[in-house]
C-alpha positions as CSV (number, residue, x, y, z in Angstrom):
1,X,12.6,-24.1,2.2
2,X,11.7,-21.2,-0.3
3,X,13.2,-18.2,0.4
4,X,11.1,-14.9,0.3
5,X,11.1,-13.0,-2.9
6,X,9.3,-9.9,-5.2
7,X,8.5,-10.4,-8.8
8,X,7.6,-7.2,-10.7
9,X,5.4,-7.4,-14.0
10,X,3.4,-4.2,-16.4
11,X,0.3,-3.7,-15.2
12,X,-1.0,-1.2,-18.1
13,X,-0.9,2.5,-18.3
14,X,-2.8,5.3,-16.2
15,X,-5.2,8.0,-17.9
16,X,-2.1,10.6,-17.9
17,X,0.4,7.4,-20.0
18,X,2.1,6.8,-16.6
19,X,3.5,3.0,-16.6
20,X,1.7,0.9,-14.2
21,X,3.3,-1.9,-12.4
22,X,2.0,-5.4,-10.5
23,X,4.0,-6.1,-7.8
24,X,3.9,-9.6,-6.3
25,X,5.3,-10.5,-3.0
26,X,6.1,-14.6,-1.9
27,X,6.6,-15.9,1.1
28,X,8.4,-19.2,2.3
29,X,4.9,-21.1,2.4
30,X,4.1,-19.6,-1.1
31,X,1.4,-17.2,0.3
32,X,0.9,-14.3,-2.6
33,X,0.2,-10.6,-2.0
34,X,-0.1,-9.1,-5.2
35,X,-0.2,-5.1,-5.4
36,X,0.3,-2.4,-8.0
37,X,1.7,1.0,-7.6
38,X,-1.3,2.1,-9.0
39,X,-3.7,3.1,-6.0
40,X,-1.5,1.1,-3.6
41,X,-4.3,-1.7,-4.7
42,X,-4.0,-5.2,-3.4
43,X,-5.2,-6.9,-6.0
44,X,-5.2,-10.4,-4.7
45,X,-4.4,-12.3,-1.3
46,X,-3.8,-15.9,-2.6
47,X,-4.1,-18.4,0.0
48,X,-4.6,-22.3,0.5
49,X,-7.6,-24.2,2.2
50,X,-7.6,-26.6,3.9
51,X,-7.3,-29.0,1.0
52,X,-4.6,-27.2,-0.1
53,X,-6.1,-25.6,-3.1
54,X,-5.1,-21.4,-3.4
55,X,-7.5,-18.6,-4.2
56,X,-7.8,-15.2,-3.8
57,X,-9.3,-14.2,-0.4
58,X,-10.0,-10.6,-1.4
59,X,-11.7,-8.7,-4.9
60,X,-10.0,-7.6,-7.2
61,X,-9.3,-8.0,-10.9
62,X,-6.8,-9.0,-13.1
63,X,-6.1,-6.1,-15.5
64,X,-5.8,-2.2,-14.6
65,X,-8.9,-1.3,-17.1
66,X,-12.1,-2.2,-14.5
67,X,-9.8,0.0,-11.3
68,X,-9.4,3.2,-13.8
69,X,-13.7,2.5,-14.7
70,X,-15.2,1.6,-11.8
71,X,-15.0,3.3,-7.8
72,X,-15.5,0.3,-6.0
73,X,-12.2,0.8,-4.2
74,X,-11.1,-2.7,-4.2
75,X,-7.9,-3.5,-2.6
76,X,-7.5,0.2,-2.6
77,X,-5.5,2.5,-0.3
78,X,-7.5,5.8,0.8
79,X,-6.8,9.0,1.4
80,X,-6.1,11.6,2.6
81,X,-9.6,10.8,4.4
82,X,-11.2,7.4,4.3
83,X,-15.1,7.6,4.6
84,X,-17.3,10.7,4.2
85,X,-16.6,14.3,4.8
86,X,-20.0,15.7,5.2
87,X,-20.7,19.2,2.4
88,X,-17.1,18.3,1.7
89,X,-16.2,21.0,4.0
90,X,-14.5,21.2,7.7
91,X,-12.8,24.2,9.8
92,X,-9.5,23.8,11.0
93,X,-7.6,26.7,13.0
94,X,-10.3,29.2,12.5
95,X,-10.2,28.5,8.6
96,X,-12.9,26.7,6.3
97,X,-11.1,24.5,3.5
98,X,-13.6,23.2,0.6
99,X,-13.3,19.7,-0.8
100,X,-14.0,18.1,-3.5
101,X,-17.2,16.4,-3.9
102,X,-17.3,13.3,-5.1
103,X,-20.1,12.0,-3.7
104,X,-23.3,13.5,-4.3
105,X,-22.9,16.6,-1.8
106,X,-20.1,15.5,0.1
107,X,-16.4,14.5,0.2
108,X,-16.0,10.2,0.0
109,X,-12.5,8.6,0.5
110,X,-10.0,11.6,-0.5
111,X,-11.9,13.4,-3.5
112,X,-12.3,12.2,-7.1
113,X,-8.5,12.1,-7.6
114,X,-8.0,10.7,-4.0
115,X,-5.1,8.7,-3.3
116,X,-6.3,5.3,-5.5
117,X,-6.0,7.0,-8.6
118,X,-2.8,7.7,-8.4
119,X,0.7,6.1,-9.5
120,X,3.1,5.5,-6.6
121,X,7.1,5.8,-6.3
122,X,7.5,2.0,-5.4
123,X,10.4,0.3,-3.9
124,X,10.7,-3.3,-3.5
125,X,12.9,-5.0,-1.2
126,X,13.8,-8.3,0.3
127,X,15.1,-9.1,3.7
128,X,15.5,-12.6,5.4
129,X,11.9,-14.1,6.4
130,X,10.6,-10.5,4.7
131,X,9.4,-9.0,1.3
132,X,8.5,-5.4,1.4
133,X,6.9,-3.0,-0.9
134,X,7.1,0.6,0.0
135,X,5.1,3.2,-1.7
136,X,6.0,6.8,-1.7
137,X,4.2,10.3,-2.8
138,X,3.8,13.8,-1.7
139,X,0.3,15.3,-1.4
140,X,0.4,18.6,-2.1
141,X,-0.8,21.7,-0.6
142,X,-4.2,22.4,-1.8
143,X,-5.3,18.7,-3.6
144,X,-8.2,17.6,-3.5
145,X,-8.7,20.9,-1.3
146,X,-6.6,19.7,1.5
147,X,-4.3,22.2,3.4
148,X,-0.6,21.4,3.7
149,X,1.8,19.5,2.0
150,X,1.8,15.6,2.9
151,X,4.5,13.2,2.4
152,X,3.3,9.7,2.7
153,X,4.8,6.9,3.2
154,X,2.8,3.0,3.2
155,X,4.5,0.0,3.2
156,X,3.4,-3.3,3.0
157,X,5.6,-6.3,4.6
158,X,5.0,-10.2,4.2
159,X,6.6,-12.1,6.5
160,X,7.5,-16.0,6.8
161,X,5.1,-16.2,9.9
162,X,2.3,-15.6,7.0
163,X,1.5,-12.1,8.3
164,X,0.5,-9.0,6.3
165,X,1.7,-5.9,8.0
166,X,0.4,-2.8,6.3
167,X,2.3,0.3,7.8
168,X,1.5,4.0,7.5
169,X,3.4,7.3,7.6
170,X,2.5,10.6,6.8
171,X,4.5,14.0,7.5
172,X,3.0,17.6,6.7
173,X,3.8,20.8,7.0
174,X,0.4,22.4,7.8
175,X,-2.1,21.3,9.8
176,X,-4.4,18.7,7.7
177,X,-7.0,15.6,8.7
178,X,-5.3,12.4,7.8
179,X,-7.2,8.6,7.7
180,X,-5.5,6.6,5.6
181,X,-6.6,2.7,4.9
182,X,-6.4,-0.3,2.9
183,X,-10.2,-1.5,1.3
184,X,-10.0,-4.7,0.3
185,X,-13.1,-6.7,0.6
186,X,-12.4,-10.2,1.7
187,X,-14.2,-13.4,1.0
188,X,-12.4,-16.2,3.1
189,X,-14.2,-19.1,0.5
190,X,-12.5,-17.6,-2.7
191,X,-15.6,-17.2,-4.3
192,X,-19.8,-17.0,-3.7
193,X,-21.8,-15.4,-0.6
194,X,-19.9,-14.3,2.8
195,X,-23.2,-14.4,4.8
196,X,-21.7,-18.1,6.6
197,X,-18.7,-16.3,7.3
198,X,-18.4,-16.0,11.1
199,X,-17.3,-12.8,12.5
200,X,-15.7,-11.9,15.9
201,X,-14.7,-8.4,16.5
202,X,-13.8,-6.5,20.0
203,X,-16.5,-3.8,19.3
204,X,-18.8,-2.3,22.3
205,X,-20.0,1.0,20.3
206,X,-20.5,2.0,16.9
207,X,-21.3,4.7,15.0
208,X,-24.7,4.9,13.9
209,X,-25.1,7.0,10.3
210,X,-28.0,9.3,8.8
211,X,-29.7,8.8,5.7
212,X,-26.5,9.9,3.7
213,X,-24.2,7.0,5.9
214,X,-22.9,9.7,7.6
215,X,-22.1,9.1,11.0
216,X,-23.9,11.0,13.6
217,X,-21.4,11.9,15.7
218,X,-23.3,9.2,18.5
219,X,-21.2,6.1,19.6
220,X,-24.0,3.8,20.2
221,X,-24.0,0.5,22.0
222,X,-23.8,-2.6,19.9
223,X,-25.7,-5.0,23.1
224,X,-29.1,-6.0,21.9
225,X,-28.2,-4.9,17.7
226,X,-27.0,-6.5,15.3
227,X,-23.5,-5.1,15.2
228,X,-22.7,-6.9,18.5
229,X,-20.1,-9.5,17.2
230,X,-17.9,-9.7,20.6
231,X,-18.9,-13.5,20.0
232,X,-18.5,-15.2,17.3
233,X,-22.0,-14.8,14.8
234,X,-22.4,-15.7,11.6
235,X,-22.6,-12.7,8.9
236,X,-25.9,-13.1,7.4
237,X,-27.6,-14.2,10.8
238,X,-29.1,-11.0,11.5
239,X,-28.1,-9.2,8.3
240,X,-32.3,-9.3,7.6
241,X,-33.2,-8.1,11.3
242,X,-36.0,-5.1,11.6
243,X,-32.9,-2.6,12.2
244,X,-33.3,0.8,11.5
245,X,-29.5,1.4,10.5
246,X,-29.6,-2.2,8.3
247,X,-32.3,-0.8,6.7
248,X,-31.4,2.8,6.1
249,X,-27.5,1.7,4.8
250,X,-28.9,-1.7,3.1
251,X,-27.0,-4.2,5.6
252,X,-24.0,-3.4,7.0
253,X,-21.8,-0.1,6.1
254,X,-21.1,1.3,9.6
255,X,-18.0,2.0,11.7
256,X,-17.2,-0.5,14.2
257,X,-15.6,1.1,17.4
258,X,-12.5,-1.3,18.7
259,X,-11.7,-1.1,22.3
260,X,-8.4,-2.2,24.3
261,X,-10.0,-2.8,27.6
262,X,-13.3,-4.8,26.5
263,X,-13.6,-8.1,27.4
264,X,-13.2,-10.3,24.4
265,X,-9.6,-8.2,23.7
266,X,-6.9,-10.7,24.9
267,X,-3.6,-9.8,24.5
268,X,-1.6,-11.8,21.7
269,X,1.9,-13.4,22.3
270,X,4.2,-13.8,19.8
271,X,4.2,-17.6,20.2
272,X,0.6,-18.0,19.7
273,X,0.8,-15.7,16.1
274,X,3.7,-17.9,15.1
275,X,1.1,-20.6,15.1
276,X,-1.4,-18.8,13.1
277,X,-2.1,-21.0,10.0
278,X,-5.2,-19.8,8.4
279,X,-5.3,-15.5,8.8
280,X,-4.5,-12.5,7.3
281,X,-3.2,-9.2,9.1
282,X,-4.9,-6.1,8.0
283,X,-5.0,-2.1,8.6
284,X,-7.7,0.3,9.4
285,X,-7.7,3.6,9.6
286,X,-5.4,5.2,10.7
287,X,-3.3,2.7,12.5
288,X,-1.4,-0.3,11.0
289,X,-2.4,-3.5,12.2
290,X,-1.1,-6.9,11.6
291,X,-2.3,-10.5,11.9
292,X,-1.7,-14.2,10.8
293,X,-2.0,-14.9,7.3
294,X,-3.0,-18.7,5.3
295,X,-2.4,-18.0,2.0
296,X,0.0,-16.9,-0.6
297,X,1.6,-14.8,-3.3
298,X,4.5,-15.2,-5.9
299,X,7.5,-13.0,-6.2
300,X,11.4,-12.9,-6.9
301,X,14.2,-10.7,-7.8
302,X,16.2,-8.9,-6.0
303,X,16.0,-6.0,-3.5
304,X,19.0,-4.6,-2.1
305,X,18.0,-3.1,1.2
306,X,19.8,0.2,0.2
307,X,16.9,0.8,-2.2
308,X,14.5,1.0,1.2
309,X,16.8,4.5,2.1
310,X,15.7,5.6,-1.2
311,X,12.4,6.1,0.0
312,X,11.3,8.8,2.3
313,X,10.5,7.8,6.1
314,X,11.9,4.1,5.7
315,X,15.8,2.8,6.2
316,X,16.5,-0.9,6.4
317,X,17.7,-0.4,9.6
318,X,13.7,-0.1,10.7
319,X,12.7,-3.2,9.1
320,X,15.0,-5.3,10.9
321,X,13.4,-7.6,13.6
322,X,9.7,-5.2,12.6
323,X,7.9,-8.4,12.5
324,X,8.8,-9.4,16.1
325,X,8.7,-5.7,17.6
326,X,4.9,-5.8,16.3
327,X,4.1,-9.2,17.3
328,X,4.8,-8.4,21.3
329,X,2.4,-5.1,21.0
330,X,-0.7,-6.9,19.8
331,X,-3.7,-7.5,20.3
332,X,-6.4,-9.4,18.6
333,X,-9.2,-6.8,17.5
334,X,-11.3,-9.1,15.4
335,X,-11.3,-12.8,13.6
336,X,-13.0,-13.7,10.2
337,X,-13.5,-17.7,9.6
338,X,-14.7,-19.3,6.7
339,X,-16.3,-23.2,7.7
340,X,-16.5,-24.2,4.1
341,X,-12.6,-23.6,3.1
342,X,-11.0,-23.7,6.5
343,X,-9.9,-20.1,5.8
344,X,-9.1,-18.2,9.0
345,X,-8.5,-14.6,9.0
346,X,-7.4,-12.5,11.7
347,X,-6.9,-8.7,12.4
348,X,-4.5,-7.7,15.4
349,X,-3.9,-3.4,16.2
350,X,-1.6,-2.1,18.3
């Protein structure tokens, strides 16, 4: 059986002549995770169907060029706030802070310079059933208008049981909001629409937006909408319905609010992910979460634990027996399945 393993290849240069790298982690099944240190963007998720043929199950592209052009934020991790800041302004311990605005009037995913435009310490590593890449940088006082100094840790861990585990840190010195998040966009077919996709997620409320898609502050009920996916519904079922929040955001763009004690939430044993073939673990905002995986990524080379203690907020001694530790706290929040491929993809929080 293949062992798991990093490779590490240029991935171009940022705007300030910073090098860029493309990182590309490999499990024992050949499932591929490839991420740069550039954004902390996954830039591909390559896994088989049921025929056995690989493709990417998120976007992304192939060079650095469209990432440093475009604001799509694919693959990308956000922060120090994912989603909208309304007037890019907040109070905090009797003090107004300004952000930057980015967004017509108001603050979108951590500013301009936000934390996917930016070049990452990186540190690759490679334990037994486990590649990791952890990604290091301080935020400082003041960026993007944000109080405090931040020191944030994210790493991203590939295990043999074809799970993704994306895990944050962050440490500050001042009080400061903090929501970080991967953003990939998935499309479990590799290719073409996601509207047969059929969705599942352990949702009773969301949060309706104004004009703007900025929430309202309301958690609203998702019985009798469209954004009740407690069962499994296909994506483009309802996508067209007479809605009044499809219409205003143009289909869906909402927050989604998970719950613990819904029905629909059963708890996850180890023994059942271990038999995940077809899924992919994710992370929202701003817990990790983790999940089965079906696909794959290539990587080798070394990485001598020592190198994790390098990086601030992560030893080796923490990654040992990680996969298992998460594995007994799950629970499955939602599950993405593709009937064309065979792709399965699901999303499990703590």
């Amino acid at each position: 059986m293949k062992q798991a393993s990093i490779t590490k290849a240029p991935f171009g240069r940022a705007p300030d002549g910073a090098e860029v790298s493309l990182y590309t982690l490999t499990n024992a099944h050949g499932i591929q995770v490839s991420i740069t240190n550039y954004g902390g963007i996954v830039t591909a998720i390559r896994t088989p169907d049921r025929d056995g043929r690989m493709a990417s199950i998120v976007l992304g592209f192939e060079a650095l060029e469209p990432y440093l052009e475009g604001e799509s934020y694919f693959g990308a991790l956000i922060g120090r706030c994912a989603n909208r800041i309304a007037h890019g302004h907040f109070n905090l311990d009797g003090v107004e802070y300004r952000l930057n605005l980015n967004h017509g009037h108001h603050h979108l995913h951590g500013g301009a310079h936000g934390f996917d435009k930016v070049v990452w310490e990186s540190c690759p590593a490679v334990e037994p059933g486990l590649a990791v890449l952890t990604l290091h940088r301080l935020s400082k006082d003041g960026e993007q208008g944000y109080p405090g100094n931040l020191d944030v840790t994210v790493s991203y861990l590939l295990t043999d049981e074809n799970e993704l585990i994306i895990r944050y840190r962050a440490r500050t010195d001042r009080a400061t909001p903090v929501s970080l998040t991967n953003h990939s966009y998935f499309n479990l077919a590799g290719s073409g629409t996601i509207l047969n996709h059929e969705l599942m997620l352990c949702a009773e409320q969301y949060t309706p937006t104004d004009a703007d898609l900025i929430p309202t502050g309301e958690l609203a009920p998702v019985a009798g909408t469209p954004f009740d996916f407690r069962s499994p519904q296909a994506i483009g079922a309802r996508i067209e319905a007479p809605d009044p929040q499809l219409r205003q955001a143009g289909g869906y763009d909402h927050n989604l609010v998970l719950g613990r004690l819904s029905a629909g939430l059963p708890a996850i044993s180890s023994a059942e992910l271990d038999g995940l073939t077809g899924g992919m673990a994710g992370a929202g905002a701003p817990a990790a979460g983790a999940g089965g995986l079906g696909g794959g990524m290539s990587a080798a080379g070394g990485g001598p634990r020592e190198a994790m203690d390098d990086v601030p907020g992560t030893s080796s001694a923490e990654l040992d027996g990680l996969g298992e530790t998460a594995r007994r706290r799950l629970r499955l929040a939602a599950r993405l399945s593709d009937p064309v491929s065979g792709r399965m993809l699901e999303l499990h929080t703590e």
